[in-house]
C-alpha positions as CSV (number, residue, x, y, z in Angstrom):
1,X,76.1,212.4,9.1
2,X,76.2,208.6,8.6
3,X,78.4,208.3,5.5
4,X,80.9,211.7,5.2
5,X,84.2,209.8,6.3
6,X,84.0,210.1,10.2
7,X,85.5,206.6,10.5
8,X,87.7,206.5,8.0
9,X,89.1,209.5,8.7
10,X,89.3,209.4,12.4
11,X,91.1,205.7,12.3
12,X,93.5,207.2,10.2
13,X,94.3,210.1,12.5
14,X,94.2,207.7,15.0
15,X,96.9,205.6,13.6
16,X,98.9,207.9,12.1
17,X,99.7,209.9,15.6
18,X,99.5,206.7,17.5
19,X,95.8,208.2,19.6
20,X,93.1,206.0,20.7
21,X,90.5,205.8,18.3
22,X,86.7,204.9,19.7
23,X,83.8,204.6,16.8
24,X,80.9,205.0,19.3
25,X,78.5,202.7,16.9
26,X,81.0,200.0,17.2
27,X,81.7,200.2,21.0
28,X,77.9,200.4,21.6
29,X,77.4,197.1,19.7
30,X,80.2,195.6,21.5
31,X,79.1,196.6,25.1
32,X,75.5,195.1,24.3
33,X,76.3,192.3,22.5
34,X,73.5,193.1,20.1
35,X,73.5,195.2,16.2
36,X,72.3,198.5,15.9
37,X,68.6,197.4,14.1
38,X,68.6,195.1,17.3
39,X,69.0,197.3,20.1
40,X,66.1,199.9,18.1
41,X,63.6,197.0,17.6
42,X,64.1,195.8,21.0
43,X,64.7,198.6,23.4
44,X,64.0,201.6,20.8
45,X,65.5,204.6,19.2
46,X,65.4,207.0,22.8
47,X,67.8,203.7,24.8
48,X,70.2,203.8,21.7
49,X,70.5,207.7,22.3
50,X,70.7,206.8,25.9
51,X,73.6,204.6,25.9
52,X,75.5,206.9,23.3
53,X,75.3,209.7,25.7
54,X,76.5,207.3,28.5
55,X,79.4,206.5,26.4
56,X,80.1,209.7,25.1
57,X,80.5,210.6,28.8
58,X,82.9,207.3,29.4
59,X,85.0,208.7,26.7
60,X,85.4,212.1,28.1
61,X,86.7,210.4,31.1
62,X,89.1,208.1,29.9
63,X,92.9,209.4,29.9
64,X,95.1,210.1,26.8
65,X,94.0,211.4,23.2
66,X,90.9,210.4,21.6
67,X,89.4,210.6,18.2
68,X,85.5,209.7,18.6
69,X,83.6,209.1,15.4
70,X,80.0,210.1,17.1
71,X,77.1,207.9,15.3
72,X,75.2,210.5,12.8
73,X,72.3,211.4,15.2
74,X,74.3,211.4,18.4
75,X,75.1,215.2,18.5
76,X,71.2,215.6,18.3
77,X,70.3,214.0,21.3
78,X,70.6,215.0,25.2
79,X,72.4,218.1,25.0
80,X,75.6,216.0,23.3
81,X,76.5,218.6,21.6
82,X,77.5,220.8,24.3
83,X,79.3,217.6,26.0
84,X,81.4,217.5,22.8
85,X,82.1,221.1,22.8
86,X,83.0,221.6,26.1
87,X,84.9,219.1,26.0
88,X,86.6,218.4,22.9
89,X,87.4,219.3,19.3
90,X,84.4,219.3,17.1
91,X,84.8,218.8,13.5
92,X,81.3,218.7,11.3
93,X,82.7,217.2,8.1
94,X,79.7,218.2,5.7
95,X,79.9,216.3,2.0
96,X,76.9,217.4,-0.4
97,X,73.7,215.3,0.2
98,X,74.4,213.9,-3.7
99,X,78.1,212.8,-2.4
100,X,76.5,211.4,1.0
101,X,74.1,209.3,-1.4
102,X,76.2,208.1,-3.6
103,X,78.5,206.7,-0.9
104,X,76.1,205.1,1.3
105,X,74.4,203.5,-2.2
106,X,77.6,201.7,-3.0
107,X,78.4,201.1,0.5
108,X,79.6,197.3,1.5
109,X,77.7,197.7,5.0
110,X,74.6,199.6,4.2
111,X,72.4,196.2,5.6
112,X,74.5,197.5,9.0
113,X,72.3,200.5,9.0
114,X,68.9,200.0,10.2
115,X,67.7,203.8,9.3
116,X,68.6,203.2,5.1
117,X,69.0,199.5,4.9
118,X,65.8,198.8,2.6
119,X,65.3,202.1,0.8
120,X,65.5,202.2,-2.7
121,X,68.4,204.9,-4.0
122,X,65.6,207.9,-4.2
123,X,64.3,206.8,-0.6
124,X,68.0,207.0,0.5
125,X,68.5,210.7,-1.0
126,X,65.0,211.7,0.5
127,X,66.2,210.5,3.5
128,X,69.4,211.9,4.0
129,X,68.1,215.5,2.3
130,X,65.6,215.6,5.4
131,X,68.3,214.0,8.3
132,X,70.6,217.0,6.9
133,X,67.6,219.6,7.3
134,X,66.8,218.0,10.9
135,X,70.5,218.1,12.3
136,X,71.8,220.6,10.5
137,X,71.2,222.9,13.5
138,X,72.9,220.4,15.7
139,X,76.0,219.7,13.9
140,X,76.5,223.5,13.0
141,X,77.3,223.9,16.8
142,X,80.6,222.1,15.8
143,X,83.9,224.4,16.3
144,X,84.7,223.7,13.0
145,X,82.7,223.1,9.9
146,X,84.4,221.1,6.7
147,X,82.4,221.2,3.6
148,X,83.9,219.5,1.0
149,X,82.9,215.6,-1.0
150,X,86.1,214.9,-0.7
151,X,87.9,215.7,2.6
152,X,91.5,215.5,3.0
153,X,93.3,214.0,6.4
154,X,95.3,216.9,6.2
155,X,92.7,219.1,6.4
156,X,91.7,217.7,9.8
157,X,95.0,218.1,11.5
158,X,95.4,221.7,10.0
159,X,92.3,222.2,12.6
160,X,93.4,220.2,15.8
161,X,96.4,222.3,15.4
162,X,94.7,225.2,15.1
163,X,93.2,224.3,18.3
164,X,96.3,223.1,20.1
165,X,95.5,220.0,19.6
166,X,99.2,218.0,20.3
167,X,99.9,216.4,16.5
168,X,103.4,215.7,16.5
């Protein structure tokens, strides 16, 4: 979910055990030259799903070890899910709605989100309350579930050992 620590954390795996690191959001606006809120108001919600799935695929592809931070809703659209689980490590890191709030409230690049840019603080916690209830059956297909407001890099690695995952 937009806001529980996917980028933080995963650039900090990333760095720390010298993988490649890919925030999907990021690449997306890269490769089309465009923001988020501009590629929706231009070409719609369904082509942003599109072109995640398309990189999501890219990704899989590529050689070496990659930590993907997957935009919130991308695991909800076109079977991506299943991509990521057959071919990855999924890790569903699940803060409260209240911490998810507060973070995305305070946050420095909340104008970078189109979906919560102009809601008030009650509109935001609505919104994310009723995202959680829509997803929650995608992103419980994860391999691993982290439910926590305050999740811990170690944590993380514990599970990508657990899964063989090379950390060394």
């Amino acid at each position: 979910m937009t806001g529980s620590g996917k980028t933080t954390l995963g650039k900090e795996i990333a760095r720390k055990y010298n993988y490649h690191f890919v925030d999907m959001d990021e690449e997306i606006v890269a490769n089309e030259g465009k923001s988020i809120e501009q590629i929706f108001d231009l070409s719609g919600e369904l082509h942003f799903r599109q072109l995640e799935t398309e990189l999501l695929r890219s990704i899989i592809n590529k050689d070496g070890n990659w930590i993907v931070s997957t935009g919130g809703g991308t695991p909800c659209f076109n079977q991506n899910m299943s991509i990521i689980n057959e071919n990855g490590i999924s890790i569903w890191i699940d803060p409260s709605a209240q911490a998810l709030t507060n973070r995305l409230w305070h946050s420095d690049n909340k104008e970078n989100r189109p979906m919560i840019k102009n809601k008030t603080k009650h509109e935001l916690a609505e919104f994310i309350n009723i995202k959680l209830l829509e997803r929650s059956q995608f992103y419980s297909q994860a391999k691993h579930q982290l439910h926590s407001d305050d999740i811990k890099l170690e944590e993380i690695v514990d599970l990508l050992v657990i899964e063989g995952f090379n950390i060394d």
